[in-house]
C-alpha positions in Angstrom: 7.3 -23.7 25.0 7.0 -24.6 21.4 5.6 -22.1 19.0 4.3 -23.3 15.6 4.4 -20.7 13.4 4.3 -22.7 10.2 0.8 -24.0 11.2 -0.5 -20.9 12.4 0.9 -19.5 8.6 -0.6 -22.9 7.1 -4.0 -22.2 8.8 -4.1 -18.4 7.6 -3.3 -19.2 3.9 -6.2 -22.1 4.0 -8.9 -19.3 5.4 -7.5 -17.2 2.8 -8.0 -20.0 0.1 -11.7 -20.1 1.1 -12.1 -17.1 1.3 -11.1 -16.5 -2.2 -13.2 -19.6 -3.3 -16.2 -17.5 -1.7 -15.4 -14.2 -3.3 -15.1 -15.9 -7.0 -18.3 -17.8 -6.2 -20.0 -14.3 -6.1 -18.2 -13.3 -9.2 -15.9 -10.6 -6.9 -12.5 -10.4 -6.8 -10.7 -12.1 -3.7 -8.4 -9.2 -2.6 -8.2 -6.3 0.1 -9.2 -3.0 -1.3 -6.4 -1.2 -3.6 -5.9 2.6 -1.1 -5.1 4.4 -4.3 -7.9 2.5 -6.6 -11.0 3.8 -3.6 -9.0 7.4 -3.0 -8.7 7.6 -7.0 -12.6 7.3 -7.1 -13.8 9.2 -3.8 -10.5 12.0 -4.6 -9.9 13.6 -0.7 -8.9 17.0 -0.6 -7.7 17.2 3.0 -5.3 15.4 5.5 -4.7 15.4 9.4 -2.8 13.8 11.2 -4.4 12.4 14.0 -1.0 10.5 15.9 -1.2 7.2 17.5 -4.7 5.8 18.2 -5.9 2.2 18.9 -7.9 0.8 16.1 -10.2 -2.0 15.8 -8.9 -4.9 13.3 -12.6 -5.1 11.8 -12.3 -2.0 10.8 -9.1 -2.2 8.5 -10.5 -3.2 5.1 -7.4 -2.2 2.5 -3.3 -1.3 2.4 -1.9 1.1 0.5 0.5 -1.2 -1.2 0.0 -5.0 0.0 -3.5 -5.5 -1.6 -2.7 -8.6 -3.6 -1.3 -10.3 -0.8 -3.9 -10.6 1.8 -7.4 -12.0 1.7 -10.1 -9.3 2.6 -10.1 -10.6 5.6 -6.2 -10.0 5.5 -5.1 -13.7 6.2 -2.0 -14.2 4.0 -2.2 -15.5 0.0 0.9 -16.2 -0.6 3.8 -18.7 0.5 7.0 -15.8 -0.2 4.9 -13.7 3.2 5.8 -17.4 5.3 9.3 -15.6 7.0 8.2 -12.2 7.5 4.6 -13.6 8.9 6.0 -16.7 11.1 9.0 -14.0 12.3 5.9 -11.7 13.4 3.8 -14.5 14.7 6.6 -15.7 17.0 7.6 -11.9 18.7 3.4 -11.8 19.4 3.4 -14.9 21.1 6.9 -14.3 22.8 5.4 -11.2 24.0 7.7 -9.1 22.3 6.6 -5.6 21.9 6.2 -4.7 18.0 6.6 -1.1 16.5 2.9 0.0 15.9 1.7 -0.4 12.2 0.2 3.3 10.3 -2.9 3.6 8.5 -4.7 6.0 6.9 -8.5 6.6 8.1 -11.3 7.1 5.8 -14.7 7.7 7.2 -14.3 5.0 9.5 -12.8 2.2 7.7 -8.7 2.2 7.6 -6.1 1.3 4.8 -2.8 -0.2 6.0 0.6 2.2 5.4 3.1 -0.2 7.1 2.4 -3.2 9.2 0.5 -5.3 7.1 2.0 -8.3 8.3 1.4 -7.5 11.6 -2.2 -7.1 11.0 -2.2 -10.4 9.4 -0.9 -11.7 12.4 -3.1 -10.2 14.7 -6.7 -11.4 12.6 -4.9 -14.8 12.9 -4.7 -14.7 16.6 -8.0 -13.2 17.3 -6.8 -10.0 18.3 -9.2 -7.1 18.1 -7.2 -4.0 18.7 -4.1 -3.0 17.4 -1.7 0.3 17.9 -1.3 2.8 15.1 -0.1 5.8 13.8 -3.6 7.5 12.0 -3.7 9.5 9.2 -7.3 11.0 8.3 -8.4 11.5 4.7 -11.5 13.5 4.5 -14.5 11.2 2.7 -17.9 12.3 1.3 -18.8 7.9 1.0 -19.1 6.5 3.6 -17.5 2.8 3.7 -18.5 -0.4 5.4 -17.0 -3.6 5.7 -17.1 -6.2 2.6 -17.1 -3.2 0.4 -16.0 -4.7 -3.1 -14.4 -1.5 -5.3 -17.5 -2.1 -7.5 -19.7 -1.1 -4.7 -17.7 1.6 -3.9 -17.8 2.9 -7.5 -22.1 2.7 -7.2 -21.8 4.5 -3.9 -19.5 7.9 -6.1 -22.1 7.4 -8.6 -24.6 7.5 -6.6 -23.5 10.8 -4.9 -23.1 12.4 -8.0 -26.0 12.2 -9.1 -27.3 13.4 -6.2 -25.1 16.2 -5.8 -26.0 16.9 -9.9 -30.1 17.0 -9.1 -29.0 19.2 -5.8 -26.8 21.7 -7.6 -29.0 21.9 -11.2 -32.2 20.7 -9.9 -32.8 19.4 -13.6 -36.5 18.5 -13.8 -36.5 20.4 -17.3 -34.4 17.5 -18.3 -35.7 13.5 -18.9 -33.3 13.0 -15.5 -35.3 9.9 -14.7 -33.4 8.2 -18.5 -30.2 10.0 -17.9 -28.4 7.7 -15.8 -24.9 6.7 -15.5 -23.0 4.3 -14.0 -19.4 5.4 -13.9 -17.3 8.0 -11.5 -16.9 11.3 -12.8 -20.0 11.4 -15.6 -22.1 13.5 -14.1 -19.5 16.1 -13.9 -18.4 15.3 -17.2 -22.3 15.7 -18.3 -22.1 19.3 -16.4 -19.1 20.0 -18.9 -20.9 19.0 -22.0 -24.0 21.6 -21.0 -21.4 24.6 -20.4 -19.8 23.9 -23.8 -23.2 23.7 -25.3 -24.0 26.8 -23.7 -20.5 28.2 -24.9 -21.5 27.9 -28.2 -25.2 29.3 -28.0 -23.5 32.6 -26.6 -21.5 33.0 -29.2 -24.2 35.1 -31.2 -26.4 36.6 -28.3 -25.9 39.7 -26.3 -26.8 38.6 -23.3 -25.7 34.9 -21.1 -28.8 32.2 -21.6 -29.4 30.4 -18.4 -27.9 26.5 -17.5 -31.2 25.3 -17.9 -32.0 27.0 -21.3 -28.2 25.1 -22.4 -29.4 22.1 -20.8 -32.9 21.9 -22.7 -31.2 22.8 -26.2 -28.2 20.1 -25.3 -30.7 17.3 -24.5 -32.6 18.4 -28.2 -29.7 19.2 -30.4 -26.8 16.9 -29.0 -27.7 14.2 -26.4 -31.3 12.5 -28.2 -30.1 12.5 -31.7 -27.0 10.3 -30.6 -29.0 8.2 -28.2 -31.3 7.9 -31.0 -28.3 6.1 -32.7 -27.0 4.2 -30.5 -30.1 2.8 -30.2 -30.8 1.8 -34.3 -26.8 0.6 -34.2 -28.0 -1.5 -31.8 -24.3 -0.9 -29.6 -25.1 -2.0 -26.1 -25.6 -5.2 -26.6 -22.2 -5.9 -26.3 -22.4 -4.1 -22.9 -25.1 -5.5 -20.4 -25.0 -3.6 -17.4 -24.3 0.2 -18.9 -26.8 2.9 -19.9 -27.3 4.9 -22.9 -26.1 7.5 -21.4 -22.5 5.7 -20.4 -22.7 5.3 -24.7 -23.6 8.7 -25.5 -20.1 9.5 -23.1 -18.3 6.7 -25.3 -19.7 7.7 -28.3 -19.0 11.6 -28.1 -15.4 11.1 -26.8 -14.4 8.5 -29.7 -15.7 11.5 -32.2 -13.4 14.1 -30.1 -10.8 11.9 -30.9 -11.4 10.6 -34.3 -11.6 14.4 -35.3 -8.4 15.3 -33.5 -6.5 11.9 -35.3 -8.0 12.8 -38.8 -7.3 16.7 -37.7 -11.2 16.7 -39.3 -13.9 18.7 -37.4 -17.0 17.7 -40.2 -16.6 13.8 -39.4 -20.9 12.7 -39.0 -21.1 11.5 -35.3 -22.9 8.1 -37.0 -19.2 7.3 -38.3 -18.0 7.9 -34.8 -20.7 5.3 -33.4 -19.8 2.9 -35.8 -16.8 2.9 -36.2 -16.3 2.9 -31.9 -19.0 -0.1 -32.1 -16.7 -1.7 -34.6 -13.2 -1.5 -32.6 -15.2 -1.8 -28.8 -18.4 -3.5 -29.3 -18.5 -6.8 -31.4 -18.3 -9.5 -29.3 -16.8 -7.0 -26.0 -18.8 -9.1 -23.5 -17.7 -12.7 -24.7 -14.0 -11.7 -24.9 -14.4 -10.4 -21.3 -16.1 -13.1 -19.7 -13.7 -15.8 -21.6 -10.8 -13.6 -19.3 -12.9 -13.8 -16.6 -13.6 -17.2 -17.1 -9.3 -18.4 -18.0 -8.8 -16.8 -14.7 -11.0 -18.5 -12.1 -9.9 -22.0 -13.5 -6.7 -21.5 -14.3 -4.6 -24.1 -12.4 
């Protein structure tokens, strides 16, 4: 029997082609999800092994160090994966019994350790299960299928902010207008309150409550700058973001223009300006002339 590998390879890059053509279509970018990108923004805090399981191939949506090289649908990108690929292709199909591939398992989706060839293979062929040595990551977000890393970032976000209203219960703040849309701000907002509070303390005899912190914070620190963010005018440069993503911005380019200039009485309007001046004029159009050299290039 004659087994043509290089058309079975051939086929897969062309699905992965259109699939890419798709994915830039809907302004996303054509590759598996990045393991360390998603666990760098959901941060587990606990691993078990779970030993050797068989997995569904729909549910494997991202490798741990072959991201670039698959399609989402892990069909193969690139012609240097042709040897390893055909090599596989040709053991499955001579019935040749390959060493099980290892994932890790969050929630219920799974991220490629080793094997990622062999999972190629397999969505090629229209298998549905394959062998493999689990590792479990524990996983507050829950991920699904066609999850872009953009979506996954809205989903942290998302859960922040919940967790945020849960823990503080902030309806002494204007919560509704205080919205974010990065990882890790709403914790970083719970650290600008307790330095806040820090320095309130400092002259009282007794310890003023989170909420009393939080009301002065939102008077004395977080409207005045909003305030000038909105005169100067500096999202415009950023469609998408918040004012509160610019008060973040805003408040960390004055922590480090007074640690540079070793100053501590630098005006937080300088610090706005001068970050709208080296970040904001003309951000977008520079990014979208990237994006832009990219999709048409060759």
């Amino acid at each position: 029997m004659v087994i043509d590998t290089k058309n079975d390879f051939e086929k897969a890059m062309h699905k992965a082609k259109l699939q890419s053509l798709l994915a830039r279509m809907q302004w996303e970018k054509p590759e598996l999800l990045s393991f360390y990108e998603v666990t760098d923004l959901i941060k587990p805090t606990k691993e078990t092994y779970l030993g050797m399981k068989t997995i569904p191939i729909k549910d494997i949506i991202g490798s741990e160090g072959r991201h670039r090289d698959f399609s989402p649908s892990f069909y193969p990108k690139k012609h240097e994966l042709s040897s390893r690929w055909q090599s596989i292709d040709r053991a499955d199909k001579s019935n040749i019994t390959l060493p099980s591939i290892s994932v890790y398992k969050l929630g219920d989706k799974y991220f490629v350790r080793d094997g990622n060839h062999r999972v190629s293979v397999a969505k090629s062929l229209g298998i549905e299960f394959i062998d493999a040595e689990v590792v479990a990551l524990d996983s507050k977000i829950k991920l699904e299928k066609g999850m872009t890393l953009q979506k996954i970032k809205k989903e942290v976000v998302d859960y922040e902010r919940k967790r945020f209203i849960e823990n503080y219960h902030p309806d002494y703040l204007d919560i509704e207008n205080i919205v974010f849309t990065s990882p890790g701000s709403y914790p970083e907002l719970v650290k600008h309150i307790l330095v806040h509070k820090y320095y309130i303390n400092q002259d009282k005899d007794y310890e003023i409550s989170f909420e009393t912190a939080a009301k002065s914070w939102e008077k004395k620190v977080y409207k005045p700058i909003v305030n000038y963010i909105r005169s100067s005018h500096l999202l415009k440069a950023y469609p998408g973001n918040t004012e509160a993503d610019a008060y973040l911005w805003v408040v960390q380019h004055w922590d480090n223009m007074k640690h540079e200039q070793n100053k501590n009485d630098i005006p937080i309007e300088n610090a706005s300006n001068d970050y709208k001046q080296k970040f904001g004029n003309d951000s977008f159009k520079r990014k979208l002339k990237h994006w832009l050299s990219k999709l048409f290039k060759n």
